[in-house]
VONUSE-906019 format. One record per residue (C-alpha): residue in three letters; x, y, z. Coordinates in pm, 1 decimal, m for minus. Example, Ala and Ser with C-alpha at 12.3 -4.5 7.8 and 13.67 -1.06 7.14 Angstrom:
// VONUSE-906019
<"ALA",<1230.0,m450.0,780.0>>
<"SER",<1367.0,m106.0,714.0>>
// end
This chain:
// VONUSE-906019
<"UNK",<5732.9,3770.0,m5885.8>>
<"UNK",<5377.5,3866.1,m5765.6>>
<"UNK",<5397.2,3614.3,m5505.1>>
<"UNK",<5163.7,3800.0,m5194.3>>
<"UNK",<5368.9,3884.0,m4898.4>>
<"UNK",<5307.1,3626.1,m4621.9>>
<"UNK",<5049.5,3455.3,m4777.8>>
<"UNK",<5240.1,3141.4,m4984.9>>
<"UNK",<5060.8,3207.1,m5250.2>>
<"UNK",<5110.5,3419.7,m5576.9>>
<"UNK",<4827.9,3661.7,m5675.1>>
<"UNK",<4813.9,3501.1,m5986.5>>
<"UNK",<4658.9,3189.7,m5842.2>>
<"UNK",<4405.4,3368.0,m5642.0>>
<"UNK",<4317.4,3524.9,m5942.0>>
<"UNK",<4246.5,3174.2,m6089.5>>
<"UNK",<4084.4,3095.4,m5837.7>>
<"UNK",<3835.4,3357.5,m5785.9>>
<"UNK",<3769.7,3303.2,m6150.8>>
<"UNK",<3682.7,2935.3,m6105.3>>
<"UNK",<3391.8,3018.7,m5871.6>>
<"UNK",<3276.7,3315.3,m6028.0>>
<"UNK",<3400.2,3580.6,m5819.3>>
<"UNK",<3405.5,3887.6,m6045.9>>
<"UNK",<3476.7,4156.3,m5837.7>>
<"UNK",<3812.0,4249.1,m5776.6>>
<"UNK",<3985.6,4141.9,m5529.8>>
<"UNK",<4107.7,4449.9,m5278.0>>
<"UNK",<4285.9,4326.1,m4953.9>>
<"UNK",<4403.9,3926.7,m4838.9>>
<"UNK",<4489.5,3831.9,m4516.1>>
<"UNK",<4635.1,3495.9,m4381.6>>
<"UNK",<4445.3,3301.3,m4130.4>>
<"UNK",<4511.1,3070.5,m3881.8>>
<"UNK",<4486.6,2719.2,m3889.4>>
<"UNK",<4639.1,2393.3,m3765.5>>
<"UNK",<4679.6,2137.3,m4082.6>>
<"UNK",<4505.1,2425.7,m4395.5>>
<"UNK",<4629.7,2758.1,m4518.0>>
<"UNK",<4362.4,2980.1,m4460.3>>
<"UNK",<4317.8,3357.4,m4650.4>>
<"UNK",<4090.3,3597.8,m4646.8>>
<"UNK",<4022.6,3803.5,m4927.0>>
<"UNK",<3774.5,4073.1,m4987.1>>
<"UNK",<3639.9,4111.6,m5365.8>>
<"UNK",<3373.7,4374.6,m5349.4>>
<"UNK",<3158.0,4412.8,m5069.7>>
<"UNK",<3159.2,4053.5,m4987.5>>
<"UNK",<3454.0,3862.6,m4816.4>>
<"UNK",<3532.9,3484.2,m4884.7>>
<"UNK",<3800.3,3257.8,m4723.7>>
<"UNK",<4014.6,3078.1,m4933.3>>
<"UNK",<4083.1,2737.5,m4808.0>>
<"UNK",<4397.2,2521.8,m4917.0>>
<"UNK",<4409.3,2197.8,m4787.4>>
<"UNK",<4662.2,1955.0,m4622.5>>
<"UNK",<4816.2,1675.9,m4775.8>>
<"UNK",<4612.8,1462.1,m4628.5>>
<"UNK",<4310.6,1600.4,m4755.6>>
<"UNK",<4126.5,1443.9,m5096.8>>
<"UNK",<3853.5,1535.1,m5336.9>>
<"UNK",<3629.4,1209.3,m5258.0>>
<"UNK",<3687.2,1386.6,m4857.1>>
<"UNK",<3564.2,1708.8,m4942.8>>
<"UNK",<3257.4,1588.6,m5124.5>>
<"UNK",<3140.5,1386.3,m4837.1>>
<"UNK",<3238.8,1680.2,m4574.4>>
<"UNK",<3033.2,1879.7,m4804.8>>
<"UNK",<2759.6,1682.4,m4821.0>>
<"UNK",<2758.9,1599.3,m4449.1>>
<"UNK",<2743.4,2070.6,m4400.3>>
<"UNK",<2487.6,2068.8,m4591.5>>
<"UNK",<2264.3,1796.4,m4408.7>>
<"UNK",<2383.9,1987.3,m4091.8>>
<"UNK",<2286.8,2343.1,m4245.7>>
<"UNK",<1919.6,2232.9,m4298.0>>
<"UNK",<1903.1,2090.1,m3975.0>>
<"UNK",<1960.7,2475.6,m3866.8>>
<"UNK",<2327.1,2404.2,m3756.9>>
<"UNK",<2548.0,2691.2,m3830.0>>
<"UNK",<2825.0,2573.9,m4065.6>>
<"UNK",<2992.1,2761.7,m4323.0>>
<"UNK",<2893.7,2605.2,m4661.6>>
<"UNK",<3177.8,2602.8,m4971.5>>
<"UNK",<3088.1,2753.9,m5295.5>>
<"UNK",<3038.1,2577.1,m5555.0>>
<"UNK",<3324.2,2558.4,m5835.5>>
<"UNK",<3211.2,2635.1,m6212.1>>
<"UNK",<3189.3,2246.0,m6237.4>>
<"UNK",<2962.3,2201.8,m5952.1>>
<"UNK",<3236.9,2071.5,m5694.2>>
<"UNK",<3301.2,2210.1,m5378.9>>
<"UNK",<3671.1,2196.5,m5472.1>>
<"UNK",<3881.6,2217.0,m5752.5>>
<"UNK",<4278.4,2144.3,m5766.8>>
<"UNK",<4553.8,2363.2,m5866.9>>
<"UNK",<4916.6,2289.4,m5857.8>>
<"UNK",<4873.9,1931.1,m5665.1>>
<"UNK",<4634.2,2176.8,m5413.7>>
<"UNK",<4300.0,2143.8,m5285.6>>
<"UNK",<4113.5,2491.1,m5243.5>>
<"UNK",<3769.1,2579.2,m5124.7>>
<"UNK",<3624.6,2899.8,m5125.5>>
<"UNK",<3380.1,2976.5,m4797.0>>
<"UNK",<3219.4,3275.4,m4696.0>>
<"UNK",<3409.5,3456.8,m4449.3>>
<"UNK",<3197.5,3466.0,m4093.2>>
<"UNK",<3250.6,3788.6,m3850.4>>
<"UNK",<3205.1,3667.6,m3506.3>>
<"UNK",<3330.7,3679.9,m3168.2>>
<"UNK",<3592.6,3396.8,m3013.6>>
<"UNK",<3574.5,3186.9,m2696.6>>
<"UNK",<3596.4,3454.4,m2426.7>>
<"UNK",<3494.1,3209.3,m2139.5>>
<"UNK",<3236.5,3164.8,m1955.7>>
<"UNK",<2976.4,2948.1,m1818.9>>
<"UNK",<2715.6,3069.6,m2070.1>>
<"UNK",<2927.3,3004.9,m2391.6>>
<"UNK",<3046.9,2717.7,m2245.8>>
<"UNK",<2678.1,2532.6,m2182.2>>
<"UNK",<2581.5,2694.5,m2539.7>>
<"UNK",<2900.5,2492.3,m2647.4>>
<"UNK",<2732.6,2179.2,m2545.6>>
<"UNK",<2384.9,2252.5,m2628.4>>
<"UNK",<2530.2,2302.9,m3034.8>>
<"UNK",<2713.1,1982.9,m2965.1>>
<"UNK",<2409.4,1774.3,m2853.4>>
<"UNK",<2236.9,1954.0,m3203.6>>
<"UNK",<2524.5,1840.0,m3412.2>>
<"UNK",<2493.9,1484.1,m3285.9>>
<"UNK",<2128.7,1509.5,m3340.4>>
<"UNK",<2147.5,1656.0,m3697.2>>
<"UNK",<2329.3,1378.4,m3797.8>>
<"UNK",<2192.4,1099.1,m3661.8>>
<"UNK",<2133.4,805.7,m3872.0>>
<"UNK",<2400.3,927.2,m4126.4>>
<"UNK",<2646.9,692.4,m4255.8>>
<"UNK",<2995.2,833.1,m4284.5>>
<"UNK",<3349.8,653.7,m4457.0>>
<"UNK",<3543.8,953.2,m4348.2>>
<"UNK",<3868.2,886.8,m4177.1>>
<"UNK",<3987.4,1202.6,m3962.3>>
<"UNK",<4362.5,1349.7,m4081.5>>
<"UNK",<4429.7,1317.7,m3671.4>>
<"UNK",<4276.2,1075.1,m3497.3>>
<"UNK",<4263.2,1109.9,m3126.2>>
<"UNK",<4060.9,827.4,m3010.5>>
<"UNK",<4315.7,581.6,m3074.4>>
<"UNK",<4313.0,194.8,m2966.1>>
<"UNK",<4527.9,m24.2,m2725.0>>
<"UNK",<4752.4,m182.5,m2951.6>>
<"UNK",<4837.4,181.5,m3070.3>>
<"UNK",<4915.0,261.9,m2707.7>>
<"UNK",<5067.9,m50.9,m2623.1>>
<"UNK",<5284.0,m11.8,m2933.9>>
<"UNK",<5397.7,355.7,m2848.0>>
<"UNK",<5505.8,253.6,m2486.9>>
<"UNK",<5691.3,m12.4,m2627.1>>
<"UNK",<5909.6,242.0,m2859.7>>
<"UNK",<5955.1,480.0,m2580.1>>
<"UNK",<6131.6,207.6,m2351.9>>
<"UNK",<6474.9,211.2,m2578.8>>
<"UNK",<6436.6,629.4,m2529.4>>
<"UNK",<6726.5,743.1,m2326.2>>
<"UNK",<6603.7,980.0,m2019.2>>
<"UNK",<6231.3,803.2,m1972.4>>
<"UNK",<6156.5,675.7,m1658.3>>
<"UNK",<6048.0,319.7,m1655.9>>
<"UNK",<5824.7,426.6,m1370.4>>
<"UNK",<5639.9,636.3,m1571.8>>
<"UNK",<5614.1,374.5,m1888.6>>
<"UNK",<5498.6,120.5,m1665.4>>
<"UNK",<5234.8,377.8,m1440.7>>
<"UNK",<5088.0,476.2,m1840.9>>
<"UNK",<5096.8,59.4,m1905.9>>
<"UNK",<4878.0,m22.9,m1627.1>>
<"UNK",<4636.1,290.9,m1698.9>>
<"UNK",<4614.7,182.1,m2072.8>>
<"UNK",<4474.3,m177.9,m1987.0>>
<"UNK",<4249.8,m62.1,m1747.1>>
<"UNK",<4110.2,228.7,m1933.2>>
<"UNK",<4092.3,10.2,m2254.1>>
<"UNK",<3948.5,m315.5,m2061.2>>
<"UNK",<3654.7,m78.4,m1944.9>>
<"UNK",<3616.1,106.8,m2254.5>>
<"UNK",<3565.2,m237.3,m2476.2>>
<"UNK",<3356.0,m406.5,m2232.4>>
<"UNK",<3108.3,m88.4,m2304.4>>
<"UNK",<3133.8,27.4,m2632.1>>
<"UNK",<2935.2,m191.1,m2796.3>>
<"UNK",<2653.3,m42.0,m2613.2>>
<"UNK",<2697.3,301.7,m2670.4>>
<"UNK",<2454.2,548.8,m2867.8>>
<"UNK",<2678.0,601.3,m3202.3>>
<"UNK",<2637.8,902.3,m3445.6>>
<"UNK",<2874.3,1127.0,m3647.4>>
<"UNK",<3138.7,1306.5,m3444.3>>
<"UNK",<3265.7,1640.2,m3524.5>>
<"UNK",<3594.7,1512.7,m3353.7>>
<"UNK",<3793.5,1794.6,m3248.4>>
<"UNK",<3485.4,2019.9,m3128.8>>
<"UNK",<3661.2,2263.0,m2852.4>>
<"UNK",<3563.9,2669.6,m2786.3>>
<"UNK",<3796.1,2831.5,m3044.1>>
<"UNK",<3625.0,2581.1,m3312.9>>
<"UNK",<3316.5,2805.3,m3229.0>>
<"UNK",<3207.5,3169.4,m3271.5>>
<"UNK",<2989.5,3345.5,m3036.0>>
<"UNK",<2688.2,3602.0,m3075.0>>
<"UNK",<2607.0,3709.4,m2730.0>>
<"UNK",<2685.8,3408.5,m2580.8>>
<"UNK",<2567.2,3187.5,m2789.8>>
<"UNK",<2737.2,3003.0,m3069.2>>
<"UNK",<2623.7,3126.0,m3375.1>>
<"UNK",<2907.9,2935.3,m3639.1>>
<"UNK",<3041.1,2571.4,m3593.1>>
<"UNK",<3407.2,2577.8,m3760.2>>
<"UNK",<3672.2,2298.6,m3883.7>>
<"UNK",<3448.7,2007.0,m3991.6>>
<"UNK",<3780.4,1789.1,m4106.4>>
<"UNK",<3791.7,1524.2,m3835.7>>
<"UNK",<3401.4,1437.3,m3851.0>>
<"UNK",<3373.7,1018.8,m3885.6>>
<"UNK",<3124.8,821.9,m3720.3>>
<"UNK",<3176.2,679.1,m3341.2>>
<"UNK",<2997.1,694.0,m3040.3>>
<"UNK",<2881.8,1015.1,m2908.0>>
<"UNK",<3075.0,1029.0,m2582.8>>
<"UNK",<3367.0,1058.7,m2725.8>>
<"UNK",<3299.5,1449.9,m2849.4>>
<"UNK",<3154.8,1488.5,m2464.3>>
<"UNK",<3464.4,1308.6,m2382.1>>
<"UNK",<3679.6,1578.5,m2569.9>>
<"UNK",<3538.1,1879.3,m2432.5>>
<"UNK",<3644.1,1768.8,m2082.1>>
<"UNK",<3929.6,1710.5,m2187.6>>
<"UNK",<3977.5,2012.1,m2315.0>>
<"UNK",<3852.3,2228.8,m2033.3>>
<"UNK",<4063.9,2023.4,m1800.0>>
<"UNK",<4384.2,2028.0,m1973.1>>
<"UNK",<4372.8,2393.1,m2126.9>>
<"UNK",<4085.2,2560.2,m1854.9>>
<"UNK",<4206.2,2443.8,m1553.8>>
<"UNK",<4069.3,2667.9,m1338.0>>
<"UNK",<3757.9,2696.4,m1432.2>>
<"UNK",<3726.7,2300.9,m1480.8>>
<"UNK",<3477.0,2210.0,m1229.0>>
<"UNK",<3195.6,2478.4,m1315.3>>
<"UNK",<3308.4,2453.2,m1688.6>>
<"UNK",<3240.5,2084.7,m1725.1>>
<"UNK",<2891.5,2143.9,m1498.1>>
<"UNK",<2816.4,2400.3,m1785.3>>
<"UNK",<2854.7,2203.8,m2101.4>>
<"UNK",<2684.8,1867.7,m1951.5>>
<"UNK",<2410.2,2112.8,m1839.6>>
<"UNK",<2418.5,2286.8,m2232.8>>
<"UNK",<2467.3,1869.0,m2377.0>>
<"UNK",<2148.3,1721.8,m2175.0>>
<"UNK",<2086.3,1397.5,m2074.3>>
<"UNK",<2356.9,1129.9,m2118.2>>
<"UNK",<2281.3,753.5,m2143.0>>
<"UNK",<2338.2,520.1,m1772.9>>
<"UNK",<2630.9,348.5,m1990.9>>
<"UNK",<2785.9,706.1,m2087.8>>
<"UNK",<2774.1,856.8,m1813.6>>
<"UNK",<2986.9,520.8,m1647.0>>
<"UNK",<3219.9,525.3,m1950.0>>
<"UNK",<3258.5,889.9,m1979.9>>
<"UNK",<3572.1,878.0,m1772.6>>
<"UNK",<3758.1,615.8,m1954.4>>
<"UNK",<3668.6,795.2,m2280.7>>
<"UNK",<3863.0,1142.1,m2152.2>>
<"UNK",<4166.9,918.3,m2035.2>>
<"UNK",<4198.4,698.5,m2398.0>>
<"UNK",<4205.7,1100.2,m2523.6>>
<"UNK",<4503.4,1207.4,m2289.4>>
<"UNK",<4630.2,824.7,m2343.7>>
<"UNK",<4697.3,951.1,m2719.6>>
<"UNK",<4888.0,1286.4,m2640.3>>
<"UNK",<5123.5,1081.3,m2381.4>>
<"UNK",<5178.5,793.4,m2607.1>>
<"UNK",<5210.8,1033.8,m2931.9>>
<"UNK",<5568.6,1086.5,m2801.7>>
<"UNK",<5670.9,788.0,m2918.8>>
<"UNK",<5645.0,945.3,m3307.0>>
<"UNK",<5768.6,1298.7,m3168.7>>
<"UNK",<6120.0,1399.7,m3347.3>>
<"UNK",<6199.4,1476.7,m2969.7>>
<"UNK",<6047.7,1170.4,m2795.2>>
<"UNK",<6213.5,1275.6,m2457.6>>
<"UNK",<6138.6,1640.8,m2466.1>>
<"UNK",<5769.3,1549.5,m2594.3>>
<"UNK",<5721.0,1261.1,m2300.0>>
<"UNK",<5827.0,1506.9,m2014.6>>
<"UNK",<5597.7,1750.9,m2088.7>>
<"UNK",<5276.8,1541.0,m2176.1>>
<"UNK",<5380.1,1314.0,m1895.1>>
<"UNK",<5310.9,1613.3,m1660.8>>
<"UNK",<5006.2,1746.8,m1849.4>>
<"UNK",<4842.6,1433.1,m1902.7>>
<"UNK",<4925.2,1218.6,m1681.0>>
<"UNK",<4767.7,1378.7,m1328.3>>
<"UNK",<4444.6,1369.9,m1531.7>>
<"UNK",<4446.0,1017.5,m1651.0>>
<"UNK",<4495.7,948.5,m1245.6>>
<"UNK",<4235.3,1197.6,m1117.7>>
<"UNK",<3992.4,1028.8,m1367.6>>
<"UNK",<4055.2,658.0,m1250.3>>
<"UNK",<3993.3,806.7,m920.5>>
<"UNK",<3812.1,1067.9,m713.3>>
<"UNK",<3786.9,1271.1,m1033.4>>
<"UNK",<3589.9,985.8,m1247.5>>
<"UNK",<3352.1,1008.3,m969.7>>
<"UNK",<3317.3,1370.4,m1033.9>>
<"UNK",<3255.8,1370.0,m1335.4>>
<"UNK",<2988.0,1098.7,m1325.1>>
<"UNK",<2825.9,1288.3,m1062.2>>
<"UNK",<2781.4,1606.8,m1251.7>>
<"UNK",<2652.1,1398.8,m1554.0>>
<"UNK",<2399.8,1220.0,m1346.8>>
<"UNK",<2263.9,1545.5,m1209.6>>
<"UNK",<2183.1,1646.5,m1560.0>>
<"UNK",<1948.8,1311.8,m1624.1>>
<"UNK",<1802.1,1339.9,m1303.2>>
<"UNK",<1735.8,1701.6,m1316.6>>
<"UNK",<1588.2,1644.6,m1710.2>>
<"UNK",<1390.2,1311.4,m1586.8>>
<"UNK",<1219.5,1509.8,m1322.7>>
<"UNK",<1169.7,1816.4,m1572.9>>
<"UNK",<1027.4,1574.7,m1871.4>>
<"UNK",<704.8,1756.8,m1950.8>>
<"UNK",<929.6,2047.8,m1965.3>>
<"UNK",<1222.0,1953.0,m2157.4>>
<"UNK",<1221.1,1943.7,m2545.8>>
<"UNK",<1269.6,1614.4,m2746.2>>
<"UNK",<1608.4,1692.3,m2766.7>>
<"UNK",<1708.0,1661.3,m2418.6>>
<"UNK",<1842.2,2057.2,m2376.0>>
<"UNK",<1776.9,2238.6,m2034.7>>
<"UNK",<1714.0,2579.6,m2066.8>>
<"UNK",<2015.4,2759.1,m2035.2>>
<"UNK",<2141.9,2978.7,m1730.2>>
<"UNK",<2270.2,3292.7,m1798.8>>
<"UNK",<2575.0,3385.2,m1628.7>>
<"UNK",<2834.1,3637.5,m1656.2>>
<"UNK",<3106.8,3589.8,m1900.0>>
<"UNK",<3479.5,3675.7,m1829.9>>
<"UNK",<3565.8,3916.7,m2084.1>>
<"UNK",<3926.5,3912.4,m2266.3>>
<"UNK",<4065.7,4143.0,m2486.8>>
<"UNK",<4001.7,4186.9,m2825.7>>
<"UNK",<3752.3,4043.8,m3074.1>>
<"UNK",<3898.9,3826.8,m3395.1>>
<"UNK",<3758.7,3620.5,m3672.4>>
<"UNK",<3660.4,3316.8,m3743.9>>
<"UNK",<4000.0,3147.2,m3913.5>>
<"UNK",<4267.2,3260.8,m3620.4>>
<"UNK",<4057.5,3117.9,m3346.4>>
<"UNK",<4252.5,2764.3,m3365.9>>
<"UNK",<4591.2,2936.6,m3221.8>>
<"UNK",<4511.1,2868.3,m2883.4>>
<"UNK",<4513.2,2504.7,m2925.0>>
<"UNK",<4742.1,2448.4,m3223.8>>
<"UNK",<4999.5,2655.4,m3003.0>>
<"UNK",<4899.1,2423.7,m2697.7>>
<"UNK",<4866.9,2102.7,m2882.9>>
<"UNK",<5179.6,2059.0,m3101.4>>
<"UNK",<5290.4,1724.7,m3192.5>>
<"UNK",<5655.8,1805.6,m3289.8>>
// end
């Protein structure tokens, strides 16, 4: 068989497919990548290297075309994402064996190696992306959705009550912060400034270039929604994964993100907590709903409750300094609403990687099963 070691794939497809979008050289080394929901490989054909993207099941051509279409209204807005090659038909896919495959350039860069300076450039590319697409209509429904309603909620706390070893305190403290969360979030969201979300944009869904993010990666949960709920999705994910560096982290990327709308800023809260609402309640569709409930219950939990409280106040507080600070800088503040950034040291860790392994950090953290 010349099925490739480790790879899942046989060397006679890669072959095809190199063929299918005119890669002539030969191809000399492959490498798997990382990646949550696509099989990622690397493959070097000449001097150049390419990534060779297989999609979930999930995934679809009519998908692709609009994700494609969407990178390249984001690359000529100046927004660094990698843009497919085009198949011999002109498609930025083509099918083999019931698969999807793309073929991307492969970008050398450096990973999340914390912070405060990659972390406000994290949220200055963020405010970009919004602002690239604004305008933009998009039908694209995410393969994971993690802005979830009530009734999904509701319905999830509901199947967890006939789980043995659940406490019924618990159920009933996630009830109460579901309706208040969700009353809050409704009575706002009609009012909110609405564009394209990337939808899962954390660090290691970003390369770095001295600090500053120089590629925006995994464009497959982009569909259109207010804006908060990407700001909304960092903090979660610097106070969930970054604990410790969660109140100068979050001061960072609001800083890097720029002004936030009065009814953002008051919403922003509820927005993180419908995000750590969906990880809790997920448990219901875990093969282990017990197992999966303890350990979100402990994660999430604490932070739904610090936001309804003292920490919602936080949080508000460090957004407001950002529009006050850019309202009393406005003859010196682009139209985009950045701040200048503030350079500050960055805590080194070991080891640089590329672009498609990056995602291990929070696949490993962020399991469903």
């Amino acid at each position: 068989m010349d099925r490739m070691d480790g790879l899942g794939i046989h060397k006679s497809m890669i072959e095809m497919i190199c063929k299918r979008f005119a890669i002539e050289e030969e191809v000399s080394e492959q490498k798997k990548l990382g990646g949550a929901f696509n099989t990622n490989i690397r493959i070097a054909a000449g001097r150049s290297e390419y990534v060779l993207r297989i999609s979930g099941a999930a995934a679809s051509e009519e998908q692709l075309r609009e994700i494609y279409r969407l990178q390249q209204r984001l690359s000529a807005q100046g927004i660094p994402v990698p843009l497919p090659h085009l198949a011999e038909n002109g498609e930025p896919c083509i099918r083999i064996d019931e698969k999807l495959i793309q073929v991307l350039p492969y970008i050398a860069g450096e990973p999340f190696r914390g912070g405060e300076c990659q972390v406000r450039s994290s949220g200055a590319m963020l405010r970009r992306f919004h602002e690239a697409l604004a305008g933009e209509g998009c039908p694209l429904n995410p393969p994971v959705d993690f802005h979830r309603t009530y009734d999904y909620c509701r319905e999830a706390l509901q199947q967890l009550e006939d789980v043995e070893r659940i406490s019924r305190f618990g159920l009933t403290e996630a009830a109460h912060a579901a309706e208040r969360v969700y009353a809050r979030w409704s009575a706002a969201e009609g009012n909110l400034p609405q564009t394209i979300l990337h939808g899962d944009w954390h660090f290691w869904n970003q390369l770095y270039t001295d600090d500053q993010v120089t590629a925006v990666l995994d464009l497959d949960y982009m569909h259109s929604g207010p804006r908060i709920m990407d700001v909304a999705y960092a903090m979660w994910i610097i106070h969930i994964l970054l604990p410790n560096r969660a109140a100068s982290y979050r001061r960072a990327f609001l800083a890097g993100y720029g002004a936030l709308h009065e009814e953002e800023i008051e919403v922003l809260p509820y927005a993180a907590a419908r995000i750590a609402l969906f990880f809790l309640c997920h448990a219901a569709y875990s093969s282990n709903p017990a197992r999966k409930w303890h350990k979100q219950y402990a994660n999430q939990m604490p932070f739904i409750n610090w936001l309804l409280t003292a920490g919602g106040q936080e949080l508000r507080k460090a957004a407001q300094a950002v529009r006050s600070q850019q309202i009393g800088q406005t003859n010196n503040v682009p139209a985009s609403g950045r701040l200048p950034g503030r350079h500050t040291a960055s805590i080194r860790f070991p080891a640089s990687i590329r672009w498609a392994s990056v995602l291990d950090p929070l696949t490993r953290s962020l399991k469903y099963e």
